[in-house]
VEXSE-767974 format. One line per 2 residues: their letters; for each residue x, y, z of N, C-alpha, C, O. Coordinates in steps of 0.02 Angstrom, whole numbers. Layout:
! residues N
A = X Y Z X Y Z X Y Z X Y Z; ... .
! end
This chain:
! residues 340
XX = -9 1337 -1227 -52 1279 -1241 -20 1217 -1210 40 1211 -1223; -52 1165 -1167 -28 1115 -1138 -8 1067 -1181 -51 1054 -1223 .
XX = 49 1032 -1184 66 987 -1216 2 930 -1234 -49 917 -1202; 31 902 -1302 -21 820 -1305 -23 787 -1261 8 805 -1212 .
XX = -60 723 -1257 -43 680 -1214 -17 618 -1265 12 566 -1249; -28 630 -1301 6 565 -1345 2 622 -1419 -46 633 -1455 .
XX = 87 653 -1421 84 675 -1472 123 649 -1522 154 690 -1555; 128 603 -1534 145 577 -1582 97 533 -1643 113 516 -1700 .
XX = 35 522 -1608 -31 503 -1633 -57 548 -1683 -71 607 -1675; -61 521 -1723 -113 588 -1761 -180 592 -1747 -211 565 -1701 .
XX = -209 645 -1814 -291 607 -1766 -320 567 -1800 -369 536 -1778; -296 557 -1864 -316 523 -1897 -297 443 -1891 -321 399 -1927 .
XX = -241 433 -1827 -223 381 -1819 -282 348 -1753 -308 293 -1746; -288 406 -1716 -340 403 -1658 -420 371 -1679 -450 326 -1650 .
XX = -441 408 -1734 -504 412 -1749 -499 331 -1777 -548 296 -1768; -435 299 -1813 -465 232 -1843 -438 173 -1772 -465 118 -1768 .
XX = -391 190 -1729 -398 157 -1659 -475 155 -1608 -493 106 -1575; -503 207 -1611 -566 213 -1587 -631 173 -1612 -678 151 -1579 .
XX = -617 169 -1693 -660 144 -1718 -663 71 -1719 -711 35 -1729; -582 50 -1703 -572 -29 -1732 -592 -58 -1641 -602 -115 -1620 .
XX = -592 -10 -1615 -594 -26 -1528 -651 -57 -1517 -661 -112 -1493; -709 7 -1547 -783 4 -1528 -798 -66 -1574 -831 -113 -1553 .
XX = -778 -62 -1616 -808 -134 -1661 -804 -171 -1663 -849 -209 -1680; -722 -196 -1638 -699 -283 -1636 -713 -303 -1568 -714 -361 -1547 .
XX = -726 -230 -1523 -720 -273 -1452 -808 -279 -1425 -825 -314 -1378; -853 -242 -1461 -923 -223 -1432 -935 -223 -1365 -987 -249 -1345 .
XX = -888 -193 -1318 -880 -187 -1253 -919 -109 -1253 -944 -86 -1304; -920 -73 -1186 -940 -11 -1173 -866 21 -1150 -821 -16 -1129 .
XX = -859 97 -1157 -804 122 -1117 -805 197 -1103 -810 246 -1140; -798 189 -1040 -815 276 -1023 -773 319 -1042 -715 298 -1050 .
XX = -790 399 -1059 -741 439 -1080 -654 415 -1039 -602 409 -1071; -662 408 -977 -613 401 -954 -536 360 -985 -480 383 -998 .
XX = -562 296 -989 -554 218 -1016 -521 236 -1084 -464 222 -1105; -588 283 -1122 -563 291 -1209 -514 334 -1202 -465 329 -1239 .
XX = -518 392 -1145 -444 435 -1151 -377 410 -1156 -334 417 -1199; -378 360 -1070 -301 348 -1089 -287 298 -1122 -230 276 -1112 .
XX = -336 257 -1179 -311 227 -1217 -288 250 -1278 -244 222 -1310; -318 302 -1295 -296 346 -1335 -236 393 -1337 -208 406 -1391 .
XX = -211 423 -1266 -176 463 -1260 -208 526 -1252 -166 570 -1241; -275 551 -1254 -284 616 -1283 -357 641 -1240 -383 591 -1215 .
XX = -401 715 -1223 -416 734 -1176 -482 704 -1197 -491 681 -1254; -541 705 -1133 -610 682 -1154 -627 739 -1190 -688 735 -1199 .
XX = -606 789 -1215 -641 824 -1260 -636 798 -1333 -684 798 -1371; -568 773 -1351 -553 730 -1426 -592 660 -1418 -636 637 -1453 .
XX = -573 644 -1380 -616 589 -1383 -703 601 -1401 -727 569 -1448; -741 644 -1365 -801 670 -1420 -783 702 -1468 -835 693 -1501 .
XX = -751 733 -1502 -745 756 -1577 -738 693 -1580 -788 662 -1566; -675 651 -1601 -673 569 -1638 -742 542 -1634 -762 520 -1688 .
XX = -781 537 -1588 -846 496 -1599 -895 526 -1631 -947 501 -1654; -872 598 -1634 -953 640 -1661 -900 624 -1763 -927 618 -1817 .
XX = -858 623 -1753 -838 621 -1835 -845 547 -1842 -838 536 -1902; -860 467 -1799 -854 418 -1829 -915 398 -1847 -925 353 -1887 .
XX = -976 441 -1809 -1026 438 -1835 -1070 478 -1893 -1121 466 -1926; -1030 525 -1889 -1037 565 -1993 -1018 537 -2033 -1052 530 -2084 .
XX = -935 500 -2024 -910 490 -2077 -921 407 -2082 -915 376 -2135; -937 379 -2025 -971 302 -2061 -1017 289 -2063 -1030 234 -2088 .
XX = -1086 343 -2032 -1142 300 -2026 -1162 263 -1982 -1215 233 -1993; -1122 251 -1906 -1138 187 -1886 -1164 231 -1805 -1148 286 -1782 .
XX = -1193 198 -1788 -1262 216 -1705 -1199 198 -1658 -1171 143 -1666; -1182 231 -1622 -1114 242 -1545 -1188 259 -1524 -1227 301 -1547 .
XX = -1196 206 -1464 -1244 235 -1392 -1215 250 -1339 -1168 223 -1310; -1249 301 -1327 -1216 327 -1248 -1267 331 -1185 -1323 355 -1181 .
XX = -1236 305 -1148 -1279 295 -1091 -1256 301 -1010 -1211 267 -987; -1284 338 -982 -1241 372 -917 -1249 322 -840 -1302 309 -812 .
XX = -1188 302 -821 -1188 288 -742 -1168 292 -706 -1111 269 -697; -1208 332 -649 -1183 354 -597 -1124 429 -602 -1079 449 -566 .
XX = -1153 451 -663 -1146 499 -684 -1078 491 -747 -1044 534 -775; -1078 454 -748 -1025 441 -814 -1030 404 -872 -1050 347 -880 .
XX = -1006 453 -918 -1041 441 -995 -1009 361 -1008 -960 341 -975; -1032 329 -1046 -1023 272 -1080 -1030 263 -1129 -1089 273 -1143 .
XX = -975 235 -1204 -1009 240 -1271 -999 161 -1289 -967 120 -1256; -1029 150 -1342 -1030 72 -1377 -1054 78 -1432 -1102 116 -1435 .
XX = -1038 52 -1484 -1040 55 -1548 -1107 -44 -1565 -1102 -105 -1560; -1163 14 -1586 -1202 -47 -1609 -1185 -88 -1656 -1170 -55 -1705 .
XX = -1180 -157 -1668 -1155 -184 -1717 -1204 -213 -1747 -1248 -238 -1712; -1208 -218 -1823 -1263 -244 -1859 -1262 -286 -1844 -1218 -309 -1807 .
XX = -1335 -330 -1880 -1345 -394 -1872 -1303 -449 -1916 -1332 -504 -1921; -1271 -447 -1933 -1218 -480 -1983 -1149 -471 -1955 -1119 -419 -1944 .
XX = -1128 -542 -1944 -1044 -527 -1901 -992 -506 -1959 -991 -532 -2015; -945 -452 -1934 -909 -443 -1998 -865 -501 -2009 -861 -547 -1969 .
XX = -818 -498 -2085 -798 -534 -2089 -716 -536 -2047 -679 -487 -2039; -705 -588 -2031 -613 -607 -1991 -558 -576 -2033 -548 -599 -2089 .
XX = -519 -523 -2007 -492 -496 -2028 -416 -499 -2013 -400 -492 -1954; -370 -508 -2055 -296 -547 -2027 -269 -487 -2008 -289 -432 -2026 .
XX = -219 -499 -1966 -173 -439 -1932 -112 -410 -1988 -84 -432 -2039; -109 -360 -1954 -33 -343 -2002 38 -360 -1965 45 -390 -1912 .
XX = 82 -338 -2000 137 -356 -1970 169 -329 -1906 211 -352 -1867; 124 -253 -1909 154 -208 -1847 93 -230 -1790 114 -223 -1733 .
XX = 45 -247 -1793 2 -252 -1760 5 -356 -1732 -36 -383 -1695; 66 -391 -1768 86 -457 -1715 123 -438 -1696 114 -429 -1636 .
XX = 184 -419 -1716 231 -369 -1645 215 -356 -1605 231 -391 -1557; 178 -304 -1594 147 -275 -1525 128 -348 -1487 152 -362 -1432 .
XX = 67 -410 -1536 40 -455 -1469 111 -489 -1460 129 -490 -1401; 150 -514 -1501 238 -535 -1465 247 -515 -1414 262 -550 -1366 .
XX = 238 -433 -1412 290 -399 -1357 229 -406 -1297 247 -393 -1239; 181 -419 -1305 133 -420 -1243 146 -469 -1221 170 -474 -1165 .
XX = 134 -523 -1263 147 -597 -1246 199 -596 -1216 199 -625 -1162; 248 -571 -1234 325 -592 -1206 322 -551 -1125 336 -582 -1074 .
XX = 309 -507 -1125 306 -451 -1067 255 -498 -1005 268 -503 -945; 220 -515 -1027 175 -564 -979 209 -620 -963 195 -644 -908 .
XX = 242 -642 -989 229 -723 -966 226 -748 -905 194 -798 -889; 274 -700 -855 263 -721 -788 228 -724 -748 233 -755 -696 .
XX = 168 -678 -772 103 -670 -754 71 -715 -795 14 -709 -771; 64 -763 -845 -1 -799 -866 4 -851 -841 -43 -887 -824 .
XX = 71 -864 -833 87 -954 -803 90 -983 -853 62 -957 -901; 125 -1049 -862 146 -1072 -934 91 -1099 -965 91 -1084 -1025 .
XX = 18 -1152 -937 -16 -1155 -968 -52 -1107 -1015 -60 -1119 -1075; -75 -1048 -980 -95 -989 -1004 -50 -952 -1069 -75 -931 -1122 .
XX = 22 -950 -1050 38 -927 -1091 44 -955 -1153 39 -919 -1202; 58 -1054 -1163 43 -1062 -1212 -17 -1057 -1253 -11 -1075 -1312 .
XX = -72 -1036 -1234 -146 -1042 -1271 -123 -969 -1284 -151 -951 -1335; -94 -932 -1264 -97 -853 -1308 -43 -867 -1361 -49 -844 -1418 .
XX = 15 -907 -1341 59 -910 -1411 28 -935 -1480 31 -910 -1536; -19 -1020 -1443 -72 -1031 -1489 -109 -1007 -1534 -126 -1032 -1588 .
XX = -121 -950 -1510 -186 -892 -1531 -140 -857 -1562 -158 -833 -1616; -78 -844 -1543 -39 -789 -1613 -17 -836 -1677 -10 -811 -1733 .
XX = -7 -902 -1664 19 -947 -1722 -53 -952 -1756 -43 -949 -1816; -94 -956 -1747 -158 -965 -1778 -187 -890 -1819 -229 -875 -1861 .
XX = -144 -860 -1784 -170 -801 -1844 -123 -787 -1891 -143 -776 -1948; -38 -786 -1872 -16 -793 -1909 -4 -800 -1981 19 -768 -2028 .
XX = -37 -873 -1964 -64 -908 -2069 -94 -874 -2094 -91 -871 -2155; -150 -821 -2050 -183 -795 -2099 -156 -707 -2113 -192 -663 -2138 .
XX = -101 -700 -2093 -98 -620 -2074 -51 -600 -2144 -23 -643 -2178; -50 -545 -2154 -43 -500 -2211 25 -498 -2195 63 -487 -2243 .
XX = 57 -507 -2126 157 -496 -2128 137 -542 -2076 82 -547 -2048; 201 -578 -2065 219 -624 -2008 234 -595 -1932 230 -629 -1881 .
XX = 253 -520 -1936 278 -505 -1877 345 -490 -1895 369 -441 -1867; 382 -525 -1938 457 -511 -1946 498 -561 -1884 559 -564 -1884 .
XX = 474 -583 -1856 514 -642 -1786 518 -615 -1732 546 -644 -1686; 493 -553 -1725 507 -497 -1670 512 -546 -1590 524 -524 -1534 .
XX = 496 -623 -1614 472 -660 -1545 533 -671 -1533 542 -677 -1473; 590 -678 -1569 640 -669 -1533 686 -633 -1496 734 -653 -1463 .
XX = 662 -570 -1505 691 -515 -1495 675 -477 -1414 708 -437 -1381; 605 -512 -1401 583 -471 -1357 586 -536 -1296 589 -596 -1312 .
XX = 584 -510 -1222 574 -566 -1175 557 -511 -1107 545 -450 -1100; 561 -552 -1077 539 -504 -992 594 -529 -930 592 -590 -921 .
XX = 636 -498 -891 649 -518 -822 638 -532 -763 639 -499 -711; 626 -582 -773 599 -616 -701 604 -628 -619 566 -642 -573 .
XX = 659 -619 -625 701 -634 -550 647 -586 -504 624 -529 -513; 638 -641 -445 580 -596 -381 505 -594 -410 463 -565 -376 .
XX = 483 -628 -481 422 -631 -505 378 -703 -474 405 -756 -456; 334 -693 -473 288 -750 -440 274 -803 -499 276 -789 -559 .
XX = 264 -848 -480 276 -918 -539 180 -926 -516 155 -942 -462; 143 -906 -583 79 -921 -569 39 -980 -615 -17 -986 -639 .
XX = 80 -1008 -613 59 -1087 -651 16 -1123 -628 -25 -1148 -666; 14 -1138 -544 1 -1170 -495 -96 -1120 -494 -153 -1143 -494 .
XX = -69 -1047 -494 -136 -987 -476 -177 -1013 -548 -232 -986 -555; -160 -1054 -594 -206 -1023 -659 -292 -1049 -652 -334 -1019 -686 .
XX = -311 -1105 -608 -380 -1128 -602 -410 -1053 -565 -463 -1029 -587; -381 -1027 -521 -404 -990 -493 -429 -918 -532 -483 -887 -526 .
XX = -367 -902 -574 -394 -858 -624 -435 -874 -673 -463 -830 -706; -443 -927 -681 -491 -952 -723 -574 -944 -698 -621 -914 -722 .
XX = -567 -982 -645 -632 -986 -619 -662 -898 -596 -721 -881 -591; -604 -857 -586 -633 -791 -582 -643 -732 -613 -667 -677 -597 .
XX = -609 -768 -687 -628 -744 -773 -701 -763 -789 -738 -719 -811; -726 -833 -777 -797 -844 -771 -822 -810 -726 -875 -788 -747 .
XX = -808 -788 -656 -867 -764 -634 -879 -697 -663 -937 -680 -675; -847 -670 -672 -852 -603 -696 -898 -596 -759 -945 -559 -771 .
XX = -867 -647 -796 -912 -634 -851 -984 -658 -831 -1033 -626 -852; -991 -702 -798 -1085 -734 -776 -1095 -678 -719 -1142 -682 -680 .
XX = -1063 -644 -716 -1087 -605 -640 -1130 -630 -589 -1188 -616 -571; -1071 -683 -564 -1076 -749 -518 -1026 -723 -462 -969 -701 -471 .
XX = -1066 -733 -391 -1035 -715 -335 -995 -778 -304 -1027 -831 -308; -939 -780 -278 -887 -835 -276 -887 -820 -209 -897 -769 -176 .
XX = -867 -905 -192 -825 -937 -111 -741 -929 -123 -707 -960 -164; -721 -883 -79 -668 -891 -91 -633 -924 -10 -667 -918 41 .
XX = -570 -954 -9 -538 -966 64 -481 -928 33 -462 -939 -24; -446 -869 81 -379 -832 71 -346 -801 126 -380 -772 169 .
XX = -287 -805 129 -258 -827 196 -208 -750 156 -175 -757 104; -212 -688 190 -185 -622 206 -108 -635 202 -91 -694 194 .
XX = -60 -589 206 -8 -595 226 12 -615 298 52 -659 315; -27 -570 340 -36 -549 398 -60 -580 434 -59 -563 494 .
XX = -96 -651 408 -148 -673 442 -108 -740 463 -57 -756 432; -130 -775 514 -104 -837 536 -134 -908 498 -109 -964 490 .
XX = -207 -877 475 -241 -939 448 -277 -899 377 -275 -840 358; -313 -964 346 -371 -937 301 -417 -938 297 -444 -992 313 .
XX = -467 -873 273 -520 -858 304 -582 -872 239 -570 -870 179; -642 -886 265 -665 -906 204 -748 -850 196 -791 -846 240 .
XX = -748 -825 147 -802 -772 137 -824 -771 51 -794 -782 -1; -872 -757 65 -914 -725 -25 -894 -668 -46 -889 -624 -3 .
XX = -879 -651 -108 -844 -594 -138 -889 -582 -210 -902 -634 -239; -913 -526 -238 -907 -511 -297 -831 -476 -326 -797 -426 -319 .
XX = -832 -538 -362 -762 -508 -412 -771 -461 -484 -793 -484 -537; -753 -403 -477 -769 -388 -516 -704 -345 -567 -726 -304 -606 .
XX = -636 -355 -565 -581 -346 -572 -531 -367 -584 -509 -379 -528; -472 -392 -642 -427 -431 -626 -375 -379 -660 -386 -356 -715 .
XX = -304 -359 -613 -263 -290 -637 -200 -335 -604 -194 -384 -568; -148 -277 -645 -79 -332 -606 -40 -252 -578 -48 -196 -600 .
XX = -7 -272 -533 24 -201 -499 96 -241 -483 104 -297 -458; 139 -197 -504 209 -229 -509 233 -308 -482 254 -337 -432 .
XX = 215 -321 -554 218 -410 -579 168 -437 -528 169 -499 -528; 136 -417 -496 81 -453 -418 -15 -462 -464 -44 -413 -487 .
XX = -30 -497 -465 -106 -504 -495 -144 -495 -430 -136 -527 -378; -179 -454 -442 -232 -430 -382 -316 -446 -419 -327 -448 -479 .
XX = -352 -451 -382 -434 -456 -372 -447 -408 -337 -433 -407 -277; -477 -354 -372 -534 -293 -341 -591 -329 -327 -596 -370 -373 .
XX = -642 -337 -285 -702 -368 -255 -753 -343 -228 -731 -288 -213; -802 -343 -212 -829 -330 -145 -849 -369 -121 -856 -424 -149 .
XX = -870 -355 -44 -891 -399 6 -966 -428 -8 -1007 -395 -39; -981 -497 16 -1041 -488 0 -1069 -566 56 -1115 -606 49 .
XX = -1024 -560 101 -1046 -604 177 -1005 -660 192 -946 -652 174; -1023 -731 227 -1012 -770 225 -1072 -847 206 -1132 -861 208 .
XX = -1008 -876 187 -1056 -936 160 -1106 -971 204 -1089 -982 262; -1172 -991 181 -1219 -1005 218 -1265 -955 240 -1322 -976 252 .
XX = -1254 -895 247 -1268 -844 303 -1334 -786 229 -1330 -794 168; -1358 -761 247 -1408 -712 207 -1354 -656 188 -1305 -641 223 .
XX = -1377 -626 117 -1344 -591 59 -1305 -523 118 -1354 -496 144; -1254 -497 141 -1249 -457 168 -1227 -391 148 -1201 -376 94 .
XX = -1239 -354 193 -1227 -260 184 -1143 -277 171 -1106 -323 189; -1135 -225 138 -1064 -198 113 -1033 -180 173 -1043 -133 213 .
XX = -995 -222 171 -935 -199 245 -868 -161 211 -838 -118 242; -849 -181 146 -773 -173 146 -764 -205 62 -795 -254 41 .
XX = -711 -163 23 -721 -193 -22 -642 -242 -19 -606 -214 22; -610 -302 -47 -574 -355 -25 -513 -318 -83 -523 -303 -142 .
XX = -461 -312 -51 -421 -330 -117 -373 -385 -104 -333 -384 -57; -378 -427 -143 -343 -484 -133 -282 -511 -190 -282 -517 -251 .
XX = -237 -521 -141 -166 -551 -201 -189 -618 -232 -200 -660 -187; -200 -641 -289 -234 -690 -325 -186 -755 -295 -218 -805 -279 .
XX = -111 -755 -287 -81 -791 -283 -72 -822 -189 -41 -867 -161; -110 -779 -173 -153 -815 -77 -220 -845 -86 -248 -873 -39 .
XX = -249 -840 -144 -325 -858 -137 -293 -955 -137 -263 -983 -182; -312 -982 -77 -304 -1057 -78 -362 -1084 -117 -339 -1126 -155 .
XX = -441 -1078 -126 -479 -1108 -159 -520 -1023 -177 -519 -967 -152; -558 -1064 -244 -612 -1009 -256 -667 -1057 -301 -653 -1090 -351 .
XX = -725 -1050 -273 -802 -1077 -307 -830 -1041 -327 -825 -987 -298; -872 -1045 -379 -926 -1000 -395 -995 -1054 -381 -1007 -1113 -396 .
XX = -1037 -994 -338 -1090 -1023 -319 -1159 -998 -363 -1155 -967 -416; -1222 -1017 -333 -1264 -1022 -352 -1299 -946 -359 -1356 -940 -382 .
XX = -1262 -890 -338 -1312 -832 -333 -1280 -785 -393 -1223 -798 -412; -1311 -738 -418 -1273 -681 -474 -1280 -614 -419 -1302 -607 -362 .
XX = -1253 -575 -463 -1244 -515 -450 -1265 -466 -507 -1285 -487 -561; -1260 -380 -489 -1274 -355 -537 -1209 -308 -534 -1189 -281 -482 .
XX = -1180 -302 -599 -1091 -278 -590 -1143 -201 -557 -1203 -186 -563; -1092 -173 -524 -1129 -116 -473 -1107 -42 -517 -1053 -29 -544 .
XX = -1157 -9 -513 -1129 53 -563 -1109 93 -514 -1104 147 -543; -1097 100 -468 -1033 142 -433 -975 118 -420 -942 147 -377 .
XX = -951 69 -448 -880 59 -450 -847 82 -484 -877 75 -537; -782 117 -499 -752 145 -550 -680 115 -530 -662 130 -474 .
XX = -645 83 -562 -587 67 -550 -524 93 -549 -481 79 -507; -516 144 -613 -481 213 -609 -474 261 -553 -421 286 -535 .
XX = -549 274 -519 -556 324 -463 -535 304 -416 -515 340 -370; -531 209 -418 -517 199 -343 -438 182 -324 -412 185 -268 .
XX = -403 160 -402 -339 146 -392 -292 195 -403 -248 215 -364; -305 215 -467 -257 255 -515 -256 317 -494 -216 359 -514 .
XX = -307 327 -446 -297 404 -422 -244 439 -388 -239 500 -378; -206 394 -373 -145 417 -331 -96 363 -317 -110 310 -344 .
XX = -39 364 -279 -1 336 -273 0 277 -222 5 300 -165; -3 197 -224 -23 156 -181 -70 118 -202 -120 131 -235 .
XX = -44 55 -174 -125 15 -185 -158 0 -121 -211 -32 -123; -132 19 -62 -172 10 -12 -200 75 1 -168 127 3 .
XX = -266 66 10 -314 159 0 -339 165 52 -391 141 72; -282 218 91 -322 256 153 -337 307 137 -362 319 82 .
XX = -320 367 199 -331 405 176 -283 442 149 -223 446 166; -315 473 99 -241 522 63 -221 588 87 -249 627 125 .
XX = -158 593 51 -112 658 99 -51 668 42 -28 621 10; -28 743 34 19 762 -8 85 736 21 87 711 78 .
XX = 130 740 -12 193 709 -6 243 759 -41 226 799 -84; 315 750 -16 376 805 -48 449 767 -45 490 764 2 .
XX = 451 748 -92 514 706 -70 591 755 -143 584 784 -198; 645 742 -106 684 763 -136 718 741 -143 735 712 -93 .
XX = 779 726 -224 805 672 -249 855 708 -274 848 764 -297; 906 677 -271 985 682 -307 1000 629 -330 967 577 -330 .
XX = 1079 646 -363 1096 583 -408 1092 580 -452 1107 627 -488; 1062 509 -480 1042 487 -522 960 468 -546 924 461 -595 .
XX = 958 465 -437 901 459 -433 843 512 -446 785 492 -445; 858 576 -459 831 640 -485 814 626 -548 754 631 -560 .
XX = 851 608 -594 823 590 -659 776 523 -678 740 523 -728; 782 465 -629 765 424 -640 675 431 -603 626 403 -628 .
XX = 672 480 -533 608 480 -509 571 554 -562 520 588 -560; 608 550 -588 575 622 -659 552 602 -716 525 639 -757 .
XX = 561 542 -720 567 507 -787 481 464 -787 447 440 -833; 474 468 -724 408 418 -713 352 471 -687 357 531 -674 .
XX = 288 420 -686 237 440 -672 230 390 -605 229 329 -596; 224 457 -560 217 402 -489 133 420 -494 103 378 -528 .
XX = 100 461 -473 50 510 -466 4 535 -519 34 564 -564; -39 532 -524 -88 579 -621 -73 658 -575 -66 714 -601 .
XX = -72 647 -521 -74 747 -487 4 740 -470 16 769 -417; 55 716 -495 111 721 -482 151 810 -492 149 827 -552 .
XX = 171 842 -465 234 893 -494 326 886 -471 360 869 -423; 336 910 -542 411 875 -539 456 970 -527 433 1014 -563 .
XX = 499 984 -491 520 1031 -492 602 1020 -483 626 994 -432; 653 1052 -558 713 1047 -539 738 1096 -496 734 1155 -513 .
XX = 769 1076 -433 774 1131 -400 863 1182 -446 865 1234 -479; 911 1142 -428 983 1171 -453 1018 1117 -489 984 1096 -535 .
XX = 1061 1095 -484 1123 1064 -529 1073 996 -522 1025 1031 -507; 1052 945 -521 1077 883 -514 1020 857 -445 1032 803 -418 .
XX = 967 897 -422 919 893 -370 853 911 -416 843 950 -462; 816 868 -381 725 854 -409 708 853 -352 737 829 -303 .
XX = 628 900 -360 577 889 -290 528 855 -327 521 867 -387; 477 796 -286 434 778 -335 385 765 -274 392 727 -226 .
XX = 322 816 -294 259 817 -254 206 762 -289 185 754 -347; 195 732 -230 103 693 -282 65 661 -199 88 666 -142 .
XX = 19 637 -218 -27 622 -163 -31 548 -163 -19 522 -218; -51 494 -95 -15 453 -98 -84 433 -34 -122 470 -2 .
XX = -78 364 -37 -161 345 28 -119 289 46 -159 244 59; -45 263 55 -12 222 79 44 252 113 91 276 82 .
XX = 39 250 182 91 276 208 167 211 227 221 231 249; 153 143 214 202 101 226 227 106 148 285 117 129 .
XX = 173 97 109 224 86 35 250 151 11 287 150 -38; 238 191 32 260 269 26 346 277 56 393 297 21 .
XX = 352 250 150 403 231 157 458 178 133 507 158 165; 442 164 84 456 86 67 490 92 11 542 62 -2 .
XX = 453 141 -30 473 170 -90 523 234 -87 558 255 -133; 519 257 -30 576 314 -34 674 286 -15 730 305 -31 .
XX = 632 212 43 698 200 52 739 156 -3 800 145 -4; 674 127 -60 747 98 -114 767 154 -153 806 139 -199 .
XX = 756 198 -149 820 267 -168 880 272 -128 929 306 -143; 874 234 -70 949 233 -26 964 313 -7 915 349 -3 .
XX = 1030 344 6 1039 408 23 1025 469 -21 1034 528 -5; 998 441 -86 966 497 -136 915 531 -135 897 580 -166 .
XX = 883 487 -80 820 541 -94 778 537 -17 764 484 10; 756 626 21 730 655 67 681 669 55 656 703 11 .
XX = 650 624 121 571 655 133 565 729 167 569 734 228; 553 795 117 541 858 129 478 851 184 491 853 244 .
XX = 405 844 160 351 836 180 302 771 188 304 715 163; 261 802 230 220 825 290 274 787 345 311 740 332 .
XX = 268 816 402 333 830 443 321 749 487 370 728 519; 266 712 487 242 671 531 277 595 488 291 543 518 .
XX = 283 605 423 321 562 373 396 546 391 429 494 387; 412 614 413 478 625 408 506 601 469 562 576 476 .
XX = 454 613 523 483 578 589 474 471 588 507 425 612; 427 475 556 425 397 513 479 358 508 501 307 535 .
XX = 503 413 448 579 374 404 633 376 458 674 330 459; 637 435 513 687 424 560 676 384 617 709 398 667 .
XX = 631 330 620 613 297 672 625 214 624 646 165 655; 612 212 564 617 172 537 700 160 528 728 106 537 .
XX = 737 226 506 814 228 509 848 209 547 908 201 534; 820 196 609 847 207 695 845 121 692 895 86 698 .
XX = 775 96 682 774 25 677 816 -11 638 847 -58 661; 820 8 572 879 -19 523 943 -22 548 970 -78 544 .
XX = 977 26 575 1019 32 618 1051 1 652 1107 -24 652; 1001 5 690 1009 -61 758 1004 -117 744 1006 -150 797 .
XX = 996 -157 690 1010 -226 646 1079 -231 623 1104 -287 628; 1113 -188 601 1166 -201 567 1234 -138 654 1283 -102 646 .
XX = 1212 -150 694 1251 -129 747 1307 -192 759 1295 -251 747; 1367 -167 783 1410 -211 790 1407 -242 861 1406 -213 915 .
XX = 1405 -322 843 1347 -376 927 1405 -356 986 1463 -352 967; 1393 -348 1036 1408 -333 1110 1481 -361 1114 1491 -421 1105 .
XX = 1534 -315 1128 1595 -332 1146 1636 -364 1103 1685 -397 1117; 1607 -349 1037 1663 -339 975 1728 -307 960 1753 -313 905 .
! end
C-alpha cells in the first residue's frame, strides 16, 4: 500500500480543514488544489465532500472546466457569525507573516501585522508570542517596497478581470517594452514574485490572437494600468499543469534528467522535492541518483553546478556535453593571466 501523503492528518482533521476552507473562503477549487492542500489523493478528497454533505446538510456544487471538476460550498443567505482564532491557528499566520516579509514589502507587511493584532483581541489564545521566535533570511532577497503599487494594481485586476498596460523591461532586453496582458496569477518562486499572464496585444491596436503567454518578474514591471476592457478568466488555464509539473520555471520543452550525487549533497538532493515525477535511488555507501523531468535546460545547468563536485550529470548525453562546455568556460576565467 503506498504511503499517505500527509500522514500525520487524520481524517477527521481533513474533513473539518475542508469544511472550514469551503466556507470562510467561498472560493471554487478543483480536485487538484483541494488535494495538495490537504495532503491526500483526489479520491479522499470525494469521500470528505460526499461525508460533509451527509453529515452537515450543506449544497457543495460541482461544476466542470475544461474537463476539471470544481467544488464550492453554497453559503446561506445569512453571513455567519466572526469567529476568533485559536492559539495554534495565530502561530501559523506569525510564521507566514514572518516567512514573507521580504516578499510583501514593509508597507504590505505592516497591514498583515495589523490584521493579526486586530484579531488578536478577539482570539481564544494569543498565539503564545511565537512572533518572536520566528523570522526569515534575507541576504540576496529583493526589497519589494518600491514593487508594492504594482502588486496592488494587479491584485485589482484580477479580481475585476481587467486587462492591464503594462511597460517591462526583460532581463535580456536593452529597453522596455510596452504591451496588454491578462493577469491572471500572482506565485513567488524562490523569494522572486512572478505574474503568470497572457498576451492580449498592444495598446491602441484591436483585441489580439494569443501569441504567447508572458511570465513576468513583478519586480521589472516599470509601470502597470488597468484599462478600460475586461476579460473572461479563461477556463483552460491551469496553473498547476503549467508550472508545477516539473522542474523549472522557464517551460520548454521537457526531457528526463539523471543526475548523481555524493556527499552530503546525496542526502540533502533526497530530502527535497525537485519534480511531482521525481525518483530517488540509493545507489551504495553515501551516492544518490535522482531522476525527474525538467523544461529548463539553463536552470537545470545552474542547479547542478551549485552542488559543486558532488554531483554528475548521468543523463541525456547532450546535457552532459553542456556542463563540459560550460566547465571549459569557467575555467578559462579563473586561468592564471599570460606569463605569470
Amino acid at each position: 500500500m503506498p504511503d499517505k501523503l500527509s500522514p500525520y492528518a487524520t481524517y477527521g482533521e481533513k474533513i473539518i480543514k475542508l469544511f472550514a476552507r469551503l466556507l470562510f473562503s467561498g472560493q471554487s477549487y478543483s480536485l487538484t488544489e483541494l488535494g495538495r492542500m490537504l495532503g491526500c489523493s483526489k479520491q479522499t478528497v470525494l469521500r470528505l465532500i460526499d461525508d460533509i454533505r451527509r453529515s452537515y446538510g450543506v449544497e457543495i456544487e460541482e461544476t466542470v472546466r475544461e474537463r476539471n471538476k470544481f467544488y464550492r460550498l453554497r453559503r446561506p443567505g445569512s453571513v455567519p457569525p466572526a469567529l476568533a482564532l485559536t492559539g495554534g491557528e495565530m502561530s501559523v499566520l506569525f510564521m507566514c507573516q514572518a516567512f514573507a516579509r521580504h516578499l510583501l514589502g514593509e508597507t504590505m507587511f505592516e497591514e498583515a501585522a495589523t490584521a493579526i493584532e486586530k484579531n488578536r483581541a478577539i482570539a481564544a489564545a494569543g498565539g503564545g508570542g511565537i512572533e518572536r521566535h520566528v523570522t526569515s533570511f534575507r541576504p540576496g532577497s529583493i526589497d519589494y517596497t518600491p514593487h508594492e503599487k504594482v502588486i496592488r494594481t494587479l491584485l485589482r485586476a484580477m479580481e475585476t478581470g481587467t486587462v492591464c498596460e503594462v511597460v517591462y523591461r526583460s532581463l535580456p532586453s536593452s529597453r522596455a517594452k510596452r504591451f496588454l496582458v491578462m493577469p491572471l496569477k500572482i506565485f513567488s518562486h524562490n523569494d522572486t514574485i512572478y505574474l503568470s499572464a497572457r498576451y492580449a496585444g498592444k495598446p491602441g491596436g484591436p483585441p489580439a490572437a494569443r501569441e504567447y503567454d508572458p511570465l513576468l518578474a513583478v519586480h521589472r514591471v516599470r509601470e502597470v494600468t488597468m484599462t478600460d476592457r475586461s476579460f473572461v478568466y479563461p477556463r483552460d488555464y491551469n496553473f498547476e499543469e503549467i508550472y508545477n509539473r516539473n522542474f523549472g520555471i522557464i517551460k520548454g520543452e521537457s526531457f528526463r534528467v539523471e543526475v548523481e550525487f555524493t556527499g552530503l549533497s546525496a542526502r540533502y538532493a533526497a530530502e527535497r522535492v525537485w519534480s511531482p515525477d521525481q525518483r530517488v535511488v540509493r545507489v551504495d555507501g553515501g551516492t544518490t541518483r535522482l531522476s525527474f523531468t525538467t523544461s529548463s535546460e539553463k536552470e537545470f545547468l545552474s542547479w547542478v553546478l551549485s552542488f559543486g563536485p558532488e554531483a554528475r550529470i548521468v543523463g541525456p548525453q547532450r546535457m552532459v556535453v553542456r556542463m563540459k562546455d560550460a566547465l571549459e568556460v569557467m575555467q578559462g576565467l579563473y586561468a592564471d593571466p599570460e606569463g605569470s
